[in-house]
BALO-399910 format. One line per 5 residues: their letters; for each residue x, y, z of N, C-alpha, C. Coordinates in steps of 0.1 Angstrom, whole numbers. Each point is the difference from the previous one (the first is absolute). Layout:
REM residues N
a> X,Y,Z,X,Y,Z,X,Y,Z; ...
REM end
This chain:
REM residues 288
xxxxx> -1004,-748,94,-8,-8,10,0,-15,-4; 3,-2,11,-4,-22,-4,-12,-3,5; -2,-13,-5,-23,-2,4,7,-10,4; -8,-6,10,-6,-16,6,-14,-2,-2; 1,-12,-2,-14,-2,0,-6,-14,4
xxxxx> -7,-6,6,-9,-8,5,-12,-1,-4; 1,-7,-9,-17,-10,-6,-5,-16,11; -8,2,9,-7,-9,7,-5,-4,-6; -8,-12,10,-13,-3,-8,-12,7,-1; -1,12,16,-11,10,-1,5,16,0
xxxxx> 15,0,3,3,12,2,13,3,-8; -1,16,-12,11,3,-5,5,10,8; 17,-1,0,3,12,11,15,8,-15; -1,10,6,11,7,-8,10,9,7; 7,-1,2,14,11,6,7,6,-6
xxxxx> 5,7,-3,11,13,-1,12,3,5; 13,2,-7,9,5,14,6,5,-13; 6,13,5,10,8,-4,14,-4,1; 8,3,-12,15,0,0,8,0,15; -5,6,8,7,-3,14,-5,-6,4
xxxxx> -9,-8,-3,-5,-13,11,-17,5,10; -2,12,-4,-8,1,8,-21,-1,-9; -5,-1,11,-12,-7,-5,-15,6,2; -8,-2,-11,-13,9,4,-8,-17,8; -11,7,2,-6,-14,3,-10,-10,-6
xxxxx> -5,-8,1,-6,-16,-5,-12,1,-7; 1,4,-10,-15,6,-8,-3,-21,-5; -13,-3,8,-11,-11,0,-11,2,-2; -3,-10,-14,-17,-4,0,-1,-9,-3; -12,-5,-3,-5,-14,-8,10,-5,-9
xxxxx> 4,-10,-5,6,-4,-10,-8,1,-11; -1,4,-10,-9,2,-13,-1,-16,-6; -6,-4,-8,-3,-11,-4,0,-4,-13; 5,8,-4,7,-8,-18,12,7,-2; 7,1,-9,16,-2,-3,-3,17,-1
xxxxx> -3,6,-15,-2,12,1,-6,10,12; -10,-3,9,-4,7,10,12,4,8; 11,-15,4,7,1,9,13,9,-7; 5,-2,-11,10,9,-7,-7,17,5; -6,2,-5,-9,15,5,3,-1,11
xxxxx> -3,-3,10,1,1,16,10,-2,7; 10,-5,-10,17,2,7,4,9,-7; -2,5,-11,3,15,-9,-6,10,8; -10,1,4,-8,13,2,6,-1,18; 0,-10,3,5,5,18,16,1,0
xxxxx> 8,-8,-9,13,5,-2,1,12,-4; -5,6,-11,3,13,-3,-4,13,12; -8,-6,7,-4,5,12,8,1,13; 6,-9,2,6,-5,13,16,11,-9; 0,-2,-11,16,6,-6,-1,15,5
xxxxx> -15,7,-1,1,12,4,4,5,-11; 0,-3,-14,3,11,-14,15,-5,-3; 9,-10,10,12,3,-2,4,-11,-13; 10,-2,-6,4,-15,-10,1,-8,11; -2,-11,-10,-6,-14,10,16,-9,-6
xxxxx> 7,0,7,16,-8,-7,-3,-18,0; -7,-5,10,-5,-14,-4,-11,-7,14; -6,-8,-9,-8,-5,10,-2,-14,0; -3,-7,12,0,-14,3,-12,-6,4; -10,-10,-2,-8,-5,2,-1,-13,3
xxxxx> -5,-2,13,-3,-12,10,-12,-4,-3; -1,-13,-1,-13,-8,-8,1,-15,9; -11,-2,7,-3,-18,6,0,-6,-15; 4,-14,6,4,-7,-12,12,-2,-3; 4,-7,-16,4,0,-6,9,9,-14
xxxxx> 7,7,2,5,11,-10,14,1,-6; 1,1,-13,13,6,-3,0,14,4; 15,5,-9,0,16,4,-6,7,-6; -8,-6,-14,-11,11,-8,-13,-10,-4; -2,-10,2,-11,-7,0,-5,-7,11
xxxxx> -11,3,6,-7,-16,9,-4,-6,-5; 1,-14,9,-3,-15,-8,-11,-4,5; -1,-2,17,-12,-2,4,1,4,15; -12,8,-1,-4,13,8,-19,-6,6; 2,-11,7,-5,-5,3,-17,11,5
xxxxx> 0,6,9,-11,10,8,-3,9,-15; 8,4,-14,-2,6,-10,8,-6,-7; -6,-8,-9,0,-12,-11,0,8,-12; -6,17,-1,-5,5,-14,20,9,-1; 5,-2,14,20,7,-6,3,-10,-8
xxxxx> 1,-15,-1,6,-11,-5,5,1,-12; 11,3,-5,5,1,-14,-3,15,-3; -2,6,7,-1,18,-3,10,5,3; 5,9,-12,14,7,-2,0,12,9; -3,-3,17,0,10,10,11,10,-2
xxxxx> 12,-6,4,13,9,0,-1,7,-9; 1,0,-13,-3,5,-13,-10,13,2; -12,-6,5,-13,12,-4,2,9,9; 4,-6,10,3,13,16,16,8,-5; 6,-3,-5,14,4,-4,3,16,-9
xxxxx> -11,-7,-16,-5,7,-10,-7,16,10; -12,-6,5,-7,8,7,5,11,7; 11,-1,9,9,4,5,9,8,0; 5,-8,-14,13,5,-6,8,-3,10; 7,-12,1,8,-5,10,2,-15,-2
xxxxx> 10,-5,6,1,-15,1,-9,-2,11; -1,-17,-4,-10,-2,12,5,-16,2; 0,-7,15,-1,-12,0,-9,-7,10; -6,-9,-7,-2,-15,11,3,-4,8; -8,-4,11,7,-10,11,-9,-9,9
xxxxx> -1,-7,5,-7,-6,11,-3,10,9; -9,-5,7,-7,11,14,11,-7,10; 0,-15,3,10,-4,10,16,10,-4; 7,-1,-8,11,7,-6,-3,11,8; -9,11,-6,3,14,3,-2,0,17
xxxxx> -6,-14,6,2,-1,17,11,2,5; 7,-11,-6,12,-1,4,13,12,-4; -3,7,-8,10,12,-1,-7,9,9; -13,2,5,1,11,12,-1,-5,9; 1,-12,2,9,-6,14,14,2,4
xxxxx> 6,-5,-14,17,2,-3,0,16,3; -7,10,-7,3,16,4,-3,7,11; -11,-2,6,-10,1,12,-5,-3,14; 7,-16,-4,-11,-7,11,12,-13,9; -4,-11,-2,6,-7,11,13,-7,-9
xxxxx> 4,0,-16,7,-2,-7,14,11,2; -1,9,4,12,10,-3,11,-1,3; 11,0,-9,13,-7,5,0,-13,-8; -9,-9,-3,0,-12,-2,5,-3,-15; 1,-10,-2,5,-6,-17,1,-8,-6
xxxxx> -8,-9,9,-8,-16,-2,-13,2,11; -11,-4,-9,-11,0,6,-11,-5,-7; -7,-7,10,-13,-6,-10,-14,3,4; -7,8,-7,-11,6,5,-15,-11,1; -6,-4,8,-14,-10,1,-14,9,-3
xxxxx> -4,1,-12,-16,13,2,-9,-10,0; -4,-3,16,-9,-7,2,-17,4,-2; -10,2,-7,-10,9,2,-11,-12,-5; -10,0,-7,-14,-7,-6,13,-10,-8; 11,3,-7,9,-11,-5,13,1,2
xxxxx> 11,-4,-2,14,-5,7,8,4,-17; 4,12,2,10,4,-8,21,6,8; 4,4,-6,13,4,6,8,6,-10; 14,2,7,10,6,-9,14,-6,5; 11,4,-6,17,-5,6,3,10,-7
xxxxx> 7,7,7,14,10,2,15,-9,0; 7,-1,-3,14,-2,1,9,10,-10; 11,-2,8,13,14,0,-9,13,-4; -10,2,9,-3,19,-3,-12,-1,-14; -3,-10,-2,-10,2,-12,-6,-11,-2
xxxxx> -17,3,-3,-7,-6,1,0,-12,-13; -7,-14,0,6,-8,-6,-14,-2,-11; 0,4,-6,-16,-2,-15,0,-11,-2; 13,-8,-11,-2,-12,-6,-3,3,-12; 1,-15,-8,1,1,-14,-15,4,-5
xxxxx> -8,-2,6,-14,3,-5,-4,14,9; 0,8,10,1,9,6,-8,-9,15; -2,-12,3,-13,-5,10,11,-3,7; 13,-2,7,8,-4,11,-10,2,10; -4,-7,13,-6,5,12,-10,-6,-1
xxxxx> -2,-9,-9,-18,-7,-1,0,-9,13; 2,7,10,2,-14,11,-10,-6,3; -11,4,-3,-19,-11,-2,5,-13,-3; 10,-3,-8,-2,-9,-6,7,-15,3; 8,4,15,10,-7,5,-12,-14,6
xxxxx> 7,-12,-4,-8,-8,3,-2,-1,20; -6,4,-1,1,-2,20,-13,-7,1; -7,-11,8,-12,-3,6,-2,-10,-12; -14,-8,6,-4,-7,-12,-10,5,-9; 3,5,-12,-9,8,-11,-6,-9,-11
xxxxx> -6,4,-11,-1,-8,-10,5,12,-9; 7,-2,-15,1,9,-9,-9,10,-3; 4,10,1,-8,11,-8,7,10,-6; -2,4,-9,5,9,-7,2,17,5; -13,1,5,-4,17,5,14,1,16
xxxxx> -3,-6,6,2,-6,18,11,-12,1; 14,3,0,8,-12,9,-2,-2,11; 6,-12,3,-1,-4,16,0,9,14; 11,6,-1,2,10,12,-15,7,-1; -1,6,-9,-13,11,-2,-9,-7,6
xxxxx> -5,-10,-5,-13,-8,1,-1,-4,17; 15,-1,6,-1,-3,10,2,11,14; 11,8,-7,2,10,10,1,14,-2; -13,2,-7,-2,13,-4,-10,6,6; -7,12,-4,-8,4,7,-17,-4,-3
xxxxx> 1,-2,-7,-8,-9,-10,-3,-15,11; 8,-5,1,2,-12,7,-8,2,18; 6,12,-2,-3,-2,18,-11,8,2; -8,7,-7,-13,5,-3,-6,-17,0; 0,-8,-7,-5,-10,-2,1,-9,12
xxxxx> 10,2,3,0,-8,15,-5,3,11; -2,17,-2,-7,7,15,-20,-2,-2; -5,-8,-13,-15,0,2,-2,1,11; 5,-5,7,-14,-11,15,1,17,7; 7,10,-3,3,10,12,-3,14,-5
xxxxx> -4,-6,-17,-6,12,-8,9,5,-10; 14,-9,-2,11,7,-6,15,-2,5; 12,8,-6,8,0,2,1,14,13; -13,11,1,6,7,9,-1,-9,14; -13,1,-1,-7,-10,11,9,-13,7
xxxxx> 2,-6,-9,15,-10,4,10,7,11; 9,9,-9,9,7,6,-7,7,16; -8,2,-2,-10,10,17,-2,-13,7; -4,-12,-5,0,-11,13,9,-7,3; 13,4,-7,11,-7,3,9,7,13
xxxxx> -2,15,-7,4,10,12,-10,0,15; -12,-5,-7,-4,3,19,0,-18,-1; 9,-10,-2,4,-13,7,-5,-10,-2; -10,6,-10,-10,-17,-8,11,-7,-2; -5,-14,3,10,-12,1,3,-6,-16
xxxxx> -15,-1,-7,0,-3,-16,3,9,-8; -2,14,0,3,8,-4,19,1,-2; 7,-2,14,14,3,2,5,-14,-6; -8,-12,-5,2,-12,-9,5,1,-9; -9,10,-10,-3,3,-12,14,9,-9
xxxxx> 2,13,16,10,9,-2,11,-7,1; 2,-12,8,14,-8,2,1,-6,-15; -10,-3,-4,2,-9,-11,1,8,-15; -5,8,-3,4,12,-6,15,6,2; 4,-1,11,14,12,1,8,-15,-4
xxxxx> 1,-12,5,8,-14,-10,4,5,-12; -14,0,-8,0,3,-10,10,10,-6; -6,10,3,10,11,-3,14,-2,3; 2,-2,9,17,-6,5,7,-9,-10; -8,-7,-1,3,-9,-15,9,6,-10
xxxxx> -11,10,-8,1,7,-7,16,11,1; -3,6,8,15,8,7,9,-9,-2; 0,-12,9,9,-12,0,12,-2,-13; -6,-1,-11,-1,-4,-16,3,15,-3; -2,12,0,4,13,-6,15,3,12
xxxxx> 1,-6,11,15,3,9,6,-10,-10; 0,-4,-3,6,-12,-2,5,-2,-16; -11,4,-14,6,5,-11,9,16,-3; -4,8,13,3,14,-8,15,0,10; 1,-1,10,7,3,14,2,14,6
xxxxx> -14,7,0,-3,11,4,7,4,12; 3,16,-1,2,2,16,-13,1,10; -16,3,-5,-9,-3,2,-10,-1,-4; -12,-6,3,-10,1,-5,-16,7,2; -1,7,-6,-15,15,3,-9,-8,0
xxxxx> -11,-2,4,-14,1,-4,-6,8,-3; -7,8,-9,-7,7,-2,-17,-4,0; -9,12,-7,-15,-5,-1,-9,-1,12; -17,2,-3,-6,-1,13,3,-10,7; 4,-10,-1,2,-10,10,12,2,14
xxxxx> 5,9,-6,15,2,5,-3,6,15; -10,3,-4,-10,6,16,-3,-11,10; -2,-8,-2,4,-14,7,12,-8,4; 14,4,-1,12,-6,-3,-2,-4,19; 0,11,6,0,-3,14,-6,-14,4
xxxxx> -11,-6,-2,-10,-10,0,5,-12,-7; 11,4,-8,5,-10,-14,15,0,9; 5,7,2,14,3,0,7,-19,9; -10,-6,9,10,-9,6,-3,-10,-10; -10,-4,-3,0,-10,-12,5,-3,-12
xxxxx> 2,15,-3,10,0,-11,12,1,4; 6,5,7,14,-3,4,2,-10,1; -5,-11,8,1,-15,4,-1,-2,-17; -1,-4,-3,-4,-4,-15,9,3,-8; 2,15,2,16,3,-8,10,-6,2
xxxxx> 2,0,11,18,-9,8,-5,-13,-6; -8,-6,3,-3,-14,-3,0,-8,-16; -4,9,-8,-1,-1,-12,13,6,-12; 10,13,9,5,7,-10,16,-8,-2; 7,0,-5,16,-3,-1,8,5,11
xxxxx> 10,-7,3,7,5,10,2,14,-3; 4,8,-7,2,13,-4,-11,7,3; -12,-2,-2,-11,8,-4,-10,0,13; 2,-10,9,-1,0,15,-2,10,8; 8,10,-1,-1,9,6,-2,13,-4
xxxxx> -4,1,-14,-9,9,-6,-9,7,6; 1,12,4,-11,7,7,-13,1,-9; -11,-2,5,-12,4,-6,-6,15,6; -4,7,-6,-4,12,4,-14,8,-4; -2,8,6,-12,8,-8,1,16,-8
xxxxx> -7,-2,-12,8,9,-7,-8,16,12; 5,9,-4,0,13,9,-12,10,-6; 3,0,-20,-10,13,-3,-11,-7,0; -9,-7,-4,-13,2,0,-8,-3,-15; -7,3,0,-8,0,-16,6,13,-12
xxxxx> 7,8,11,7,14,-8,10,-7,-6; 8,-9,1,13,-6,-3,-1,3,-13; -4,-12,-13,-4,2,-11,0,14,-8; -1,6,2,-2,19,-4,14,5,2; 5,-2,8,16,2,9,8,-8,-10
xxxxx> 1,-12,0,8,-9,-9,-4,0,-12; -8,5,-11,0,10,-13,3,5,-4; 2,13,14,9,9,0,14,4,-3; 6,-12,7,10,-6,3,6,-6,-13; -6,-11,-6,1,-5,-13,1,13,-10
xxxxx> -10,7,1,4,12,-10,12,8,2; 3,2,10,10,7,7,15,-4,-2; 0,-13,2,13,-6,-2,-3,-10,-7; -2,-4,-16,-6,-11,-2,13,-12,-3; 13,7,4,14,-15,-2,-7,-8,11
xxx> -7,2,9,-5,-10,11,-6,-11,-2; -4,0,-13,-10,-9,-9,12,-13,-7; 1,-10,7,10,-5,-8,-10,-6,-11
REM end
């Protein structure tokens, strides 16, 4: 058996699949809340989800920051930070085990599953409360020398001041951002609902927001030379509302090449993550 697995900020998920590919289903709960609790709770539902069988390796998806056996900074759970995760889940196991970004394990069940398939350059957007991502090129995902490739928060877009936690893009065109923008309407949902029934300031706000974001795309068509680009994350539920503003924005801002970069919306869902674990465990040469 191979494990996937998905550490949220509120929800652990764990999967299973047998030597032929085939799969039990998504055993979720609470995330546990110290290092030890959570090692227990990916042992005890892995060994569960295995069904008694050997566990040959497992992969683990983490927001944030991560190498392949250490997180750095695990922002929503600050107490992983320098915790020998891979290691203690591995041992436990009796198995290899590796690290990865949550955006990462998106983008391989996109590449396996979803609106990536066939593809071999791609650059994933996990727009949600903050602005993370991933790059695929030739068939495998791209880590970096420190394992953080995909920090796309950090891309200077808008006018920001430094911060360490929050780059530009984030601060501007995250979800975070547009919560903050939607007060007068109660929020970021609230926004989106009076844009859709034709508020004039509301559809302002959204125009000026999807700039933004186009921006952003602009500058990722343009360094990676994707065959496209996903959005992922709750925001992505919005792309429709977003989609002309950011297009204008993209052609306007990207390289001749990168111009015509499709933007898209990713297909799985909040399940993605769990899927692309899987996946990483499964095939982990995909890991460059």
């Amino acid at each position: 058996m191979t494990l996937g697995v998905d550490v949220g900020g509120t929800h652990l998920r764990v999967l299973a699949a047998r030597g032929d590919g085939a799969r039990g289903g998504v055993h979720d709960i609470p995330v546990p809340r110290s290092t030890d609790a959570l090692v227990d709770a990916i042992t005890e539902l892995g060994l569960e989800a295995a069904g008694g069988a050997p566990v040959r390796s497992v992969a683990v998806g983490l927001p944030g920051w991560t190498t392949a056996s250490v997180p750095r900074w695990v922002p929503n759970l600050p107490f992983l930070d320098g915790a020998p995760l891979a290691a203690a889940v591995g041992e436990r196991l009796g198995t290899t085990c590796t690290l990865l970004n949550d955006a990462q394990a998106t983008l391989l069940a996109e590449r396996s599953e979803g609106v990536l398939r066939g593809r071999t350059a791609a650059v994933l957007v996990a727009l949600g409360t903050g602005i993370g991502g991933a790059v695929l090129l030739d068939g495998r995902i791209v880590r970096g020398h420190r394992g953080c490739a995909g920090s796309f928060g950090w891309l200077p877009v808008g006018e920001t001041a430094a911060d360490h936690q929050h780059g530009g893009w984030e601060q501007n065109a995250s979800g975070a951002a547009l919560e903050a923008a939607g007060r007068p309407w109660g929020g970021a949902e609230g926004l989106v609902a009076a844009a859709r029934r034709g508020d004039d300031a509301a559809t302002a706000v959204i125009q000026r927001f999807g700039t933004l974001l186009g921006r952003g795309t602009a500058a990722l068509a343009s360094l990676f030379d994707p065959e496209v680009i996903v959005v992922a994350g709750g925001l992505s539920d919005a792309l429709d509302l977003l989609r002309g503003p950011t297009l204008r924005a993209h052609a306007a801002y990207a390289s001749p090449a990168g111009r015509d970069v499709p933007v898209v919306r990713a297909a799985l869902g909040p399940g993605a993550g769990v899927v692309g674990a899987l996946r990483a465990a499964t095939e982990p040469e995909v890991l460059r």
